[in-house]
TIMIBA-260969 format. One record per residue (C-alpha): residue number from 1; residue in one letter; x, y, z. Coordinates in Angstrom, 3 decimals, padded with zeros to 6 digits. Layout:
# TIMIBA-260969
node k:NUM | r:a | xx:X | yy:Y | zz:Z;
...
END
This chain:
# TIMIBA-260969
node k:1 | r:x | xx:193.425 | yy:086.610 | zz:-044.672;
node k:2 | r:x | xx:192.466 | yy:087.236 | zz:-040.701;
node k:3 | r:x | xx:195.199 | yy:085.647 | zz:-038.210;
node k:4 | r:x | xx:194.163 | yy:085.024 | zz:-035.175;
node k:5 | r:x | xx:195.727 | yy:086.433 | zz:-032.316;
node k:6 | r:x | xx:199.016 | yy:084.280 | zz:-030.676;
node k:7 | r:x | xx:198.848 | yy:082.571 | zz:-027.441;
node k:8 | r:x | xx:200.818 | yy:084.799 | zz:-024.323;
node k:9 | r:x | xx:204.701 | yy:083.324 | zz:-024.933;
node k:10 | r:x | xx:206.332 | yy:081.764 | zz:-022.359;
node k:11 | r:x | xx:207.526 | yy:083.772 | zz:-019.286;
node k:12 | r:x | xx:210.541 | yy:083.191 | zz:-020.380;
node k:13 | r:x | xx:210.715 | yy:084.834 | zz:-023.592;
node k:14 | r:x | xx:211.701 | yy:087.953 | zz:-023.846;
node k:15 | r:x | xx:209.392 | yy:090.841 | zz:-025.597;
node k:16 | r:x | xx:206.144 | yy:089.389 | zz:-028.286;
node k:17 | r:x | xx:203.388 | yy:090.433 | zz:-025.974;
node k:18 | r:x | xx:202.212 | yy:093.697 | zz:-027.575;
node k:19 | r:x | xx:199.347 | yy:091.961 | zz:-029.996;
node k:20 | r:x | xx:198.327 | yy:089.955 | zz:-027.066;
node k:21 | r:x | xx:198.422 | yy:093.006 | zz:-024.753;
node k:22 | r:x | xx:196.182 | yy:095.020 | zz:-027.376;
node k:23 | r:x | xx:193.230 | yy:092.009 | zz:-027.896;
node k:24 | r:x | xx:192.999 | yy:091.944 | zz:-024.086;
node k:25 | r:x | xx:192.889 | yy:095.488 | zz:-023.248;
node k:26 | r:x | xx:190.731 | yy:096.598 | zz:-026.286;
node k:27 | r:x | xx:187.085 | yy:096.068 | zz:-027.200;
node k:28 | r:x | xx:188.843 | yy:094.485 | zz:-030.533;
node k:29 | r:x | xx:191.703 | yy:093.771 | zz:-032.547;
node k:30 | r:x | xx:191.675 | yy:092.685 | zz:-036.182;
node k:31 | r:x | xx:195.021 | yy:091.050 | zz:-037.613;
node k:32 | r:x | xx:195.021 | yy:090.767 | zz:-042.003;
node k:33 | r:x | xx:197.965 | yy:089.704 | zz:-043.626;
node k:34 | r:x | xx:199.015 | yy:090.067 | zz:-047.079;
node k:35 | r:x | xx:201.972 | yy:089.318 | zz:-049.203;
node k:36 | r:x | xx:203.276 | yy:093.102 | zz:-047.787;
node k:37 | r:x | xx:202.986 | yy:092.505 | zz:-044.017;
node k:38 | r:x | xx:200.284 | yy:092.673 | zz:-041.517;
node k:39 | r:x | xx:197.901 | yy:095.367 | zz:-040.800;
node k:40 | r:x | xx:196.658 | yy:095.467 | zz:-036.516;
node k:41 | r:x | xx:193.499 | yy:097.088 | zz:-036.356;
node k:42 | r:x | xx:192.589 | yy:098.113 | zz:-033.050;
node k:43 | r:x | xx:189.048 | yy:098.849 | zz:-031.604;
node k:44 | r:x | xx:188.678 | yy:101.033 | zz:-028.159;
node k:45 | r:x | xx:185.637 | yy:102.914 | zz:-026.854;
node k:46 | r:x | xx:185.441 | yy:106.880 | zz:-026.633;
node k:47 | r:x | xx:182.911 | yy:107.157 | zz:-023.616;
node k:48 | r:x | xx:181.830 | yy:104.740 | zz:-020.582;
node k:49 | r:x | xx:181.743 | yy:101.320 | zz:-020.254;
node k:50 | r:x | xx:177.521 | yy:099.928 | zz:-021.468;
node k:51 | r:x | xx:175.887 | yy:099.213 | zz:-018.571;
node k:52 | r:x | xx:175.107 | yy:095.219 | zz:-017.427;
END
């Protein structure tokens, strides 16, 4: 099962904001969850941006 990735919490709660940290600032992030917790996988580029 794929999650999808939470909404930003409110400014006034404190911490939660690493999975929503990690989907903006990577090319991806996969979130599965099984009866044994959740596995992030997280997807980031090794050379330059692609060109336009």
């Amino acid at each position: 099962m794929t999650s999808d990735v939470p909404a930003l919490p409110n400014a006034n709660v404190p911490g939660q904001r690493g999975l929503w940290l990690a989907h903006h600032l990577t090319r991806g992030l996969t979130l599965d969850t099984s009866p044994h917790g959740l596995t992030a996988t997280v997807s980031v580029p090794l050379g330059p941006p692609d060109a336009p």
